[in-house]
C-alpha positions in Angstrom: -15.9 -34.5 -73.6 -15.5 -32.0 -76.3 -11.8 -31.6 -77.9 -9.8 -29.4 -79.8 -7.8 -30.8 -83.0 -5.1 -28.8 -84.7 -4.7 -29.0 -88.8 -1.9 -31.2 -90.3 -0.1 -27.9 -91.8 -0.9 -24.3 -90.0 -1.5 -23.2 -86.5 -5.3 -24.2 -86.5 -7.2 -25.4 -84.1 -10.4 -26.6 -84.1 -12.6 -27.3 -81.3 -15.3 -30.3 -81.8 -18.5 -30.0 -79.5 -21.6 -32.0 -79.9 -23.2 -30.2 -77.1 -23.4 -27.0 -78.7 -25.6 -28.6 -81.1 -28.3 -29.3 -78.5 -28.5 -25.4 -78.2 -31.8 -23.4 -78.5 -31.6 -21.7 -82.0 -34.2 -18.4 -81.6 -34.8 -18.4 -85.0 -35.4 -21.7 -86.0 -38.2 -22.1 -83.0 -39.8 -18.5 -84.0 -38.9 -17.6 -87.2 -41.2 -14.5 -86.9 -40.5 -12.8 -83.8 -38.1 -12.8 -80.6 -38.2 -14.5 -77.6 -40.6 -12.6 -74.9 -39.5 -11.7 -71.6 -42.0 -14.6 -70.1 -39.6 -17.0 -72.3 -36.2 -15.9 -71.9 -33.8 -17.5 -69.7 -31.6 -14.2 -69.0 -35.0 -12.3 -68.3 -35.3 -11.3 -64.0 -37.8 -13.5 -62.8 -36.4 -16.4 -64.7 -33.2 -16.5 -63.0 -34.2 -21.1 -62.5 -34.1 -21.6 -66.2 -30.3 -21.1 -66.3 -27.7 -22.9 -64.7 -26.2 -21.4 -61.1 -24.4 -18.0 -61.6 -20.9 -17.4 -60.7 -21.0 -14.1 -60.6 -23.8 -11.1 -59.8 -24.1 -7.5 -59.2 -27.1 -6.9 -57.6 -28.1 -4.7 -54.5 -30.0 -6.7 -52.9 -31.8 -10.6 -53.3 -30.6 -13.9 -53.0 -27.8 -15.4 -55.1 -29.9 -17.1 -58.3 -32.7 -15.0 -57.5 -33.8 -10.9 -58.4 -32.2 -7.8 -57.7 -29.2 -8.2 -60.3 -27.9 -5.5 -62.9 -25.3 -7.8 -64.4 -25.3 -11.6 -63.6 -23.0 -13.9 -65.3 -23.8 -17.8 -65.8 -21.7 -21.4 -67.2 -23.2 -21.3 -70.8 -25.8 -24.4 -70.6 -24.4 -25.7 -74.2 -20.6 -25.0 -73.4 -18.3 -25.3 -76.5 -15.5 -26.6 -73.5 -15.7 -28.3 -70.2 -14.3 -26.4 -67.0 -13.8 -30.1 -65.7 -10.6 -32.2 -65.8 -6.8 -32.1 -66.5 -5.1 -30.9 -69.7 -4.2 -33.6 -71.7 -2.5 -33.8 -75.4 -2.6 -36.9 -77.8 0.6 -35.9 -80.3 1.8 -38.5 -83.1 3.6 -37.1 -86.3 0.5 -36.1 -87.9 -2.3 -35.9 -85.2 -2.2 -33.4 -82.4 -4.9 -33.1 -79.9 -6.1 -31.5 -76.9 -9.1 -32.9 -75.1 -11.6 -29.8 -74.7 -11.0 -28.7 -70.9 -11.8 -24.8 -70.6 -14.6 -22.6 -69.6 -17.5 -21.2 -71.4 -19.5 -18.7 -69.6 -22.2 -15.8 -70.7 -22.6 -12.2 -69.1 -25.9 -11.3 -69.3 -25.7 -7.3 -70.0 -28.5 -6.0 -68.6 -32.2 -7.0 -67.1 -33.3 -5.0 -70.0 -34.6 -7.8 -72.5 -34.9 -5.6 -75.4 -32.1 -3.6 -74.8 -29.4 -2.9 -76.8 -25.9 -1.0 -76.7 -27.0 2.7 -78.7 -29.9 2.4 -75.7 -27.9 1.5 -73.0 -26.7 4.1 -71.0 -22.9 4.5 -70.5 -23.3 3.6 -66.6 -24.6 0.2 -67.6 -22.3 -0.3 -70.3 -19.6 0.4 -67.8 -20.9 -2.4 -65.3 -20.4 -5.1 -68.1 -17.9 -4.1 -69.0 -16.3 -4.6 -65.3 -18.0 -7.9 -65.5 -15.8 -8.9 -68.4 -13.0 -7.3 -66.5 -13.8 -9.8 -63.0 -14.1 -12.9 -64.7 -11.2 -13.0 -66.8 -9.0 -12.2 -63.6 -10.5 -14.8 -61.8 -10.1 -17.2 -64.7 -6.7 -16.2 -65.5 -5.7 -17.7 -61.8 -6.4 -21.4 -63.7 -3.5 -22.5 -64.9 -5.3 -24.8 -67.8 -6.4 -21.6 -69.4 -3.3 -20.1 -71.8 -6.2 -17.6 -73.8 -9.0 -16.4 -72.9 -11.6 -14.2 -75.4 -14.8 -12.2 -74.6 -16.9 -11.7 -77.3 -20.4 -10.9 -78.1 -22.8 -11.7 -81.1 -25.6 -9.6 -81.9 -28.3 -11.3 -84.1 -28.9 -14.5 -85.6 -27.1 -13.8 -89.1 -23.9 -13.1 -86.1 -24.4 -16.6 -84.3 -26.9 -14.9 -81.2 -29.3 -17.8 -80.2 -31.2 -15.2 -77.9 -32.1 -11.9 -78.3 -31.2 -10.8 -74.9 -28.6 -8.2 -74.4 -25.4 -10.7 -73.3 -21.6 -11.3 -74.4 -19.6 -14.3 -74.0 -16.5 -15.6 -72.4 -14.7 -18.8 -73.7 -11.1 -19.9 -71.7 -8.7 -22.2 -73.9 -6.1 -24.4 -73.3 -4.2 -23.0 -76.2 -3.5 -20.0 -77.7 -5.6 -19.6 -81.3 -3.9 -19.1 -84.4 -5.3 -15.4 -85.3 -3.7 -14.2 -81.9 -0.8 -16.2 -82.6 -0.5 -14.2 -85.6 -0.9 -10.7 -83.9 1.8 -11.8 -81.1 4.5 -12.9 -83.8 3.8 -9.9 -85.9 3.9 -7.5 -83.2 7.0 -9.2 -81.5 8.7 -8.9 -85.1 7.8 -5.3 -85.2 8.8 -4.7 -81.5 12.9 -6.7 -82.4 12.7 -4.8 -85.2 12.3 -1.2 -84.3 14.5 -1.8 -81.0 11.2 -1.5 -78.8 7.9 0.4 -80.4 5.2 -1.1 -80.1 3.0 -1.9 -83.6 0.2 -0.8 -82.3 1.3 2.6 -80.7 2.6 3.2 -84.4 -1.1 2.2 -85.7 -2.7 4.9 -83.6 -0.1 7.8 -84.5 -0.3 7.3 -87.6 -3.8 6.8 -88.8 -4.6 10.3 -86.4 -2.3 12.0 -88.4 -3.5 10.7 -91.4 -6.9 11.3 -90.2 -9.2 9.5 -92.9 -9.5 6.3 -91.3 -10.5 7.6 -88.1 -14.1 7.6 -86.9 -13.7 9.6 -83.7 -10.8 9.8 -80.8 -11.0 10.7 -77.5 -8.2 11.5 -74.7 -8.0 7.8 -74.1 -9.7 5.9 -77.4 -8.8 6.1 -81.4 -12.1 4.5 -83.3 -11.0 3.6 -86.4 -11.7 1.5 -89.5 -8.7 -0.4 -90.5 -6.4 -0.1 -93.6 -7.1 -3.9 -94.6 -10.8 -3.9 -93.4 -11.6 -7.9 -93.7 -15.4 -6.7 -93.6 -17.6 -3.9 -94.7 -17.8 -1.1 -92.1 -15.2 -3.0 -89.6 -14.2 -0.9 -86.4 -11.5 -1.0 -84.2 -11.0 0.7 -80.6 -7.5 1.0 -79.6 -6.2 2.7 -76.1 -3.9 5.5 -76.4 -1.8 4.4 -74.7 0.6 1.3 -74.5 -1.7 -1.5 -72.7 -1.0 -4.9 -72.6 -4.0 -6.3 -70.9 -7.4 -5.4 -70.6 -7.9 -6.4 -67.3 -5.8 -4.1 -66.3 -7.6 -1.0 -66.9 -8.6 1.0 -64.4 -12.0 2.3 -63.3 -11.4 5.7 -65.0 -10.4 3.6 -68.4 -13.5 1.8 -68.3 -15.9 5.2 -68.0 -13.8 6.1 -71.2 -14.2 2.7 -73.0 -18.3 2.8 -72.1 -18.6 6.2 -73.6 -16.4 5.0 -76.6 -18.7 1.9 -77.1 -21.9 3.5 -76.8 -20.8 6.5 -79.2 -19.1 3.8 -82.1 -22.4 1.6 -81.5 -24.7 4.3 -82.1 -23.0 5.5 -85.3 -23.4 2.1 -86.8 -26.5 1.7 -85.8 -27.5 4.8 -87.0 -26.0 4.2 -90.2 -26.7 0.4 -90.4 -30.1 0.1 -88.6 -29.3 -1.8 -86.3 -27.2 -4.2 -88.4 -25.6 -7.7 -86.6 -22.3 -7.6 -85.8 -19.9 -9.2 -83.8 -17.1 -7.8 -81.4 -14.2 -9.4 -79.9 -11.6 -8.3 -77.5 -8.3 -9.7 -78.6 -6.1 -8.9 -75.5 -2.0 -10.6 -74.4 -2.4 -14.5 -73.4 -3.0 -15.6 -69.9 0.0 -17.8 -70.4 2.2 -16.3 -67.7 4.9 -15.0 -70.6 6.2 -11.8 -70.9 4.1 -9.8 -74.1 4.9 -6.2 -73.9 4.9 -5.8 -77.1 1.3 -6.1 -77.7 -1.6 -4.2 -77.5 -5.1 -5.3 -76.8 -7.9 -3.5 -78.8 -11.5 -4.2 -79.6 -12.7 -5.3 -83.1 -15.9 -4.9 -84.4 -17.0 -6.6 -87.2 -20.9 -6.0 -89.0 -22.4 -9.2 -90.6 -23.2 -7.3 -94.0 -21.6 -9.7 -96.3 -20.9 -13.3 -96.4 -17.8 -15.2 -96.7 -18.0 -17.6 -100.1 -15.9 -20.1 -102.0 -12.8 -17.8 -102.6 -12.8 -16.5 -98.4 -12.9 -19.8 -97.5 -9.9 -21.5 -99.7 -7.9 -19.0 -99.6 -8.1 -16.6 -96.3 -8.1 -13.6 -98.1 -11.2 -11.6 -98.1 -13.4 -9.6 -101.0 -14.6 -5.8 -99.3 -16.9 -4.1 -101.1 -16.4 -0.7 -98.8 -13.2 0.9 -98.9 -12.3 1.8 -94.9 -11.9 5.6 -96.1 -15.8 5.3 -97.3 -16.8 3.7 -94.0 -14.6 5.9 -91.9 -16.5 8.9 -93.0 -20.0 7.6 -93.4 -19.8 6.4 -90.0 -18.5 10.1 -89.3 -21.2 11.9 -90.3 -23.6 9.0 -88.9 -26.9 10.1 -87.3 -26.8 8.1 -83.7 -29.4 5.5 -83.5 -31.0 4.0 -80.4 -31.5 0.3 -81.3 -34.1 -1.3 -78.7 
């Protein structure tokens, strides 16, 4: 049973899994090349090398079997259990929570070489309603208090596979870095008598303008003022939204277009650099948040974090977010794939 520990002094949490060491690392078993379609476990045809899915869209075809566009399985080498009962072990130094939760994988597309600047934005919608589905289902389990969906995009990111697919991890708790965001933006919301931090974020950077990598009627793109990473890119709604499941089919037609346009740019400027994304969206804890905001961050592996990131949480950016903002700009829009 995996479990989550929490450090003596901050708002850590730390989850301990042996089983995700058992995991097939792509680049370890073929340093020189990808997996092959024949190989892969998310490829169509190969539907009996992963575990059952709990979730398809396909037109036609047996459940576990072809005719998918998006299928979404239990992750074989889960970081947390979907079995059990809650249960915390608390003494005056110690806190503990053994590791119930869920750790599933959304397979993108049947595409094996894919990639989002190929995608088109129908199929990048259809994921992204994926994403949508299973975190309202989860979000009906009570055991779950956060829940993230996140994607890694090559090995230097954390990608074991090649294949075009995002994650989804439910936790009993709620992580420090969004119980950072949620005091912050509650602070902001008490102080100003009701705005929201990230409605101010938004304003404020389009009027300023030199952060900003495009906007739509619905979307800012920007890079932020504190950029943690080189080239880091957040997509913010327009308008005041809590939760991302609750967008509507017309929100997600923008969002695909936004992600397609914002991947291309990178890849075009980065060829086809690795990244991860995140979407940090309000708990699944049944609590009243209307002061947040949920938003999209993007973050490009280009540099690592060393000695000084590491002891003290502050982090060393070599690209100011003005620079990035308008390289990625003028970016010529790659096709990855």
């Amino acid at each position: 049973m995996p479990e989550l520990r929490k450090d003596y002094v901050t708002d850590t949490w730390v989850v301990f899994s042996t089983w995700r060491s058992q995991r097939p690392v792509e680049t370890k078993r073929q340093p020189s090349r990808p997996t092959t379609s024949s190989s892969c476990p998310f490829c169509p045809g190969n539907e009996q090398m992963t575990p059952p899915e709990i979730m398809a869209y396909r037109s036609d075809g047996e459940d576990n079997g072809l005719g998918w566009w998006v299928r979404c399985i239990p992750n074989k080498y889960p970081a947390l259990t979907i079995d059990g009962e809650v249960k915390r072990t608390i003494s005056q130094l110690l806190h503990s929570v053994n590791g119930v939760g869920a750790h599933e994988v959304i397979i993108e597309t049947p595409n094996h070489s894919g990639s989002l600047p190929s995608l088109d934005e129908k199929q990048i919608y259809e994921f992204i309603s994926a994403y949508r589905d299973r975190y309202v289902d989860l979000t009906r389990d009570a055991r779950f208090k956060y829940i993230l969906i996140f994607k890694n995009q090559g090995p230097e990111a954390g990608a074991s596979l090649s294949h075009p697919h995002s994650q989804l991890i439910a936790t009993p708790i709620i992580p420090r870095r969004i119980m950072d965001e949620l005091r912050e933006a509650r602070n902001f919301y008490e102080k100003t008598g009701g705005s929201c931090i990230y409605d101010e974020i938004v304003e404020d950077e389009i009027e300023a303008s030199e952060r900003v990598v495009m906007e739509t009627e619905d979307f800012l793109v920007l890079c932020p003022y504190a950029s943690r990473f080189p080239f880091e890119v957040w997509i913010l709604p327009k308008k005041h939204e809590v939760h991302f499941e609750e967008m509507s089919s017309d929100d997600r037609t923008a969002l695909a277009k936004v992600m397609k346009d914002s991947f291309s740019r990178l890849d075009g400027l980065l060829n086809d650099p690795p990244f991860n994304y995140y979407i940090h969206t309000a708990p699944c804890d049944r609590k009243d948040h209307r002061y947040y905001h949920w938003h999209i961050e993007i973050t490009p592996r280009l540099s690592k974090t060393a000695g000084f990131e590491r002891g003290t949480g502050l982090y060393i950016n070599p690209v100011p977010p003005e620079d990035a903002a308008r390289l990625l700009r003028e970016a010529p829009k790659g096709s990855a794939g």
